[in-house]
C-alpha positions as CSV (number, residue, x, y, z in Angstrom):
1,X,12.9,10.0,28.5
2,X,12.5,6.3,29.5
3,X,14.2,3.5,27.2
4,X,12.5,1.0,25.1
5,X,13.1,-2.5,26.0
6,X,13.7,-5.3,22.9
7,X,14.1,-2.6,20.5
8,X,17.8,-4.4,19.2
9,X,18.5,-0.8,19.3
10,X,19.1,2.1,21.5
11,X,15.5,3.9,21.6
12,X,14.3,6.3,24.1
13,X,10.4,7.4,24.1
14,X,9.6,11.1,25.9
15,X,7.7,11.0,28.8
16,X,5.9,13.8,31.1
17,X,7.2,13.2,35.0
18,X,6.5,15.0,38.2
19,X,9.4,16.5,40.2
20,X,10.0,14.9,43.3
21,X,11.9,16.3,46.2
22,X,15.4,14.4,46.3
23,X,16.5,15.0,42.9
24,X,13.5,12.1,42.1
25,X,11.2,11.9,39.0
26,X,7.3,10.4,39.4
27,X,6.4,9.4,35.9
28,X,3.3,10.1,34.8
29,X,2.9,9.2,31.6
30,X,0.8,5.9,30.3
31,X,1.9,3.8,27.7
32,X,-1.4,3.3,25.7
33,X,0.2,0.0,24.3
34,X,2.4,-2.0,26.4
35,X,2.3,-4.7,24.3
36,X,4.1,-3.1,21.6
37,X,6.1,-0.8,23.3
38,X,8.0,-1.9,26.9
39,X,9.3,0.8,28.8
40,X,12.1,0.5,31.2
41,X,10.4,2.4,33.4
42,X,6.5,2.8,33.7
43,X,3.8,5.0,35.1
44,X,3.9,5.5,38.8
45,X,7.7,5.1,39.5
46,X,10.1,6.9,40.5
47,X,13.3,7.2,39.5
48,X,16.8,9.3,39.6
49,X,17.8,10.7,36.1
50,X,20.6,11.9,34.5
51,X,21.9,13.6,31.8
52,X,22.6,12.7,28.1
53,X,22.7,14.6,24.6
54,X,20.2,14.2,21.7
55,X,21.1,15.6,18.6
56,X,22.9,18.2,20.4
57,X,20.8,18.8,22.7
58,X,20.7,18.0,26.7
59,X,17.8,15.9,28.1
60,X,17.2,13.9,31.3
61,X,16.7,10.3,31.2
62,X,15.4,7.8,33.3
63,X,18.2,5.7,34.8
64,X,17.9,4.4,38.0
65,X,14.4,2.9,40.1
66,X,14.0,4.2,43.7
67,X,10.6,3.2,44.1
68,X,7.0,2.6,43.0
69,X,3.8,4.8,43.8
70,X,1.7,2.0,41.3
């Protein structure tokens, strides 16, 4: 999960990403409209995740950039 940017409220938006060796995520998902929607991350980086609860349920979430394959 990536967060939405300018949303004046917490949103997060699922996205597909590629384990990494290192405990790092590359994602791989496109956002097919950037100008609506800004991710906090985008396609191509990679980040460390970590854990938080959605309606009960655990997911991992974008958190921190450690570099950029775009």
């Amino acid at each position: 999960m990536v967060p939405l940017l300018d949303e004046g409220v917490e949103v997060w938006r699922p996205v597909h990403a590629e384990v990494l060796p290192g405990a790092r995520y590359r994602i791989v998902t496109k956002n097919d409209d950037p100008e609506d929607e800004r991710w906090g991350f985008t396609t191509g980086q990679l980040v460390q995740c970590e854990e938080r609860v959605f309606d009960g349920k655990r997911r991992l979430v974008a958190a921190l950039l450690v570099g950029d394959t775009g």
